[in-house]
N, C-alpha and C positions, 0 to 999 in steps of 0.2 A: 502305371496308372494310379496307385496309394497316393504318388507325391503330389500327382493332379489333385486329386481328393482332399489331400492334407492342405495345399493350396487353395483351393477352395471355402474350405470351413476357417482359414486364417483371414480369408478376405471378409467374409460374410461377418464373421464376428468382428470385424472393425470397422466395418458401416454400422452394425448395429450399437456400437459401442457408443453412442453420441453421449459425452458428457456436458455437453454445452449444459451453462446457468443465465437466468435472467440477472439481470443488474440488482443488486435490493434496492430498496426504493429509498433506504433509507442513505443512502452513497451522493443520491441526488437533491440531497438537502443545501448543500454548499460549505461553501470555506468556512461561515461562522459556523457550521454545526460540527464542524471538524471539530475547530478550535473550543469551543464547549466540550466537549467526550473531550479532548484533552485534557481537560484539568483535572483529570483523572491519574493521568499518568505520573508515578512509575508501574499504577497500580492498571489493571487490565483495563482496556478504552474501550468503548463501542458506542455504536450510533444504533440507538435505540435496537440493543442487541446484536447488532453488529458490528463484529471487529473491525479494522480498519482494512485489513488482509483480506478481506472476502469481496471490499468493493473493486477486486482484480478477480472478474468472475473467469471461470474458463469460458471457452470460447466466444470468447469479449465479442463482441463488431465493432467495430472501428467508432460508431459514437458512444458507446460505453466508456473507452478508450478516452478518448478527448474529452468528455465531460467528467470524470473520472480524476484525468489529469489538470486540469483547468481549476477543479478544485481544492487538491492538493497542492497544487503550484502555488495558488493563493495563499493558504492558510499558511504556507513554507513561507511566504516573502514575507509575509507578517508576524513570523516567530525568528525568523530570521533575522530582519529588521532588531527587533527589540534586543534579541541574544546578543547581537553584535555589540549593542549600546548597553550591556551588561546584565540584562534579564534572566538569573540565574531559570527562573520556572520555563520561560518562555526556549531556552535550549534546552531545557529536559525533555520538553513537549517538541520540540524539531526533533530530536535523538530520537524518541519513541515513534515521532512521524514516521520519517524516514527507514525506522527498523521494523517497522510494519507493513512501509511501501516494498521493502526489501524482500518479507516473509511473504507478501501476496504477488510481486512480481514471479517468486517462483511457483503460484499457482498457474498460472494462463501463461508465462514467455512472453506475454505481450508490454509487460512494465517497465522494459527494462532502459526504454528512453523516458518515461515518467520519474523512475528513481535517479537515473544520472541527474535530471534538472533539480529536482528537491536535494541530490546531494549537494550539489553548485551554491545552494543555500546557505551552506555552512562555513563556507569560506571565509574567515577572520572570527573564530569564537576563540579567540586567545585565553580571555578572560573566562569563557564560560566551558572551554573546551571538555571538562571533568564533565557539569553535568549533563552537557549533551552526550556522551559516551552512557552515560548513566542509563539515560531516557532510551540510548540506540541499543541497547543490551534488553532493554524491557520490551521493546516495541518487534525487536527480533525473537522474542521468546514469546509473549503473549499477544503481539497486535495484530 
C-alpha cells in the first residue's frame, strides 16, 4: 500500500509541475530585430533583454514554434548570405545565432528541427569559417 501512495504523490507532483512559459514579446519582433541585437555579438545579445535562448520558451505550442523559427531562419539566410560572400561580422553573428539556437533548443526539445535548418546556413563559409566558430562559442555560452 506505501508504493501506491508513493505513486500517487510522484504523479500529483508532476501535473502540478507545469513549467510552461509564454513566448516573450520581444522573440516576435522579426528577423531585423534579430539581426540588430546581433551587432552585438561576440559580446552577450538580447532583444530588449532577451537572450536569444529564451525565445525557445518551455512548453512552446506549436505557433511559438513556427514563428520563432520563421524568424531565425530569416535573419540565418541573410547572414548567411553575406558570410558566404566574405562578411567576416555577418559569420560571427550566424555562429552566435546558431549557438544560442543551440543553448535554447536544449531548453524546451522542441528546436531541435529549428537549429538543423539555421545550421544548413553555414554551409561554404570557407572564408569566414574562424569567425563563425568564434561567434558559435559566444552564442553557446551566452545566447
Amino acid at each position: 500500500m506505501r508504493w501506491l501512495a508513493a505513486i500517487c504523490v510522484l504523479v500529483l507532483a508532476g501535473c502540478g509541475g507545469d513549467r510552461s512559459e509564454s513566448l516573450p514579446a520581444a522573440c516576435t519582433d522579426g528577423p531585423t530585430a534579430i539581426q540588430k541585437a546581433l551587432t552585438k555579438a561576440p559580446r552577450p545579445v538580447s532583444m530588449n533583454g532577451t537572450p536569444i535562448s529564451h525565445c525557445f520558451n518551455r512548453g512552446a505550442r506549436a505557433e511559438d514554434v513556427q514563428i520563432v523559427g520563421s524568424f531565425l531562419l530569416a535573419a540565418a539566410q541573410e547572414l548567411g548570405d553575406r558570410a558566404r560572400a566574405g562578411d567576416q561580422q555577418a559569420a560571427l553573428r550566424l555562429g552566435y545565432l546558431v549557438g544560442a539556437a543551440q543553448r535554447g533548443a536544449k531548453r524546451n526539445g522542441l528546436g531541435d528541427e529549428i537549429v538543423r535548418r539555421l545550421e544548413a546556413e553555414t554551409s561554404g563559409l570557407d572564408r569566414t569559417r574562424t569567425a563563425y566558430e568564434q561567434g558559435l562559442r559566444a552564442g553557446s555560452a551566452k545566447g
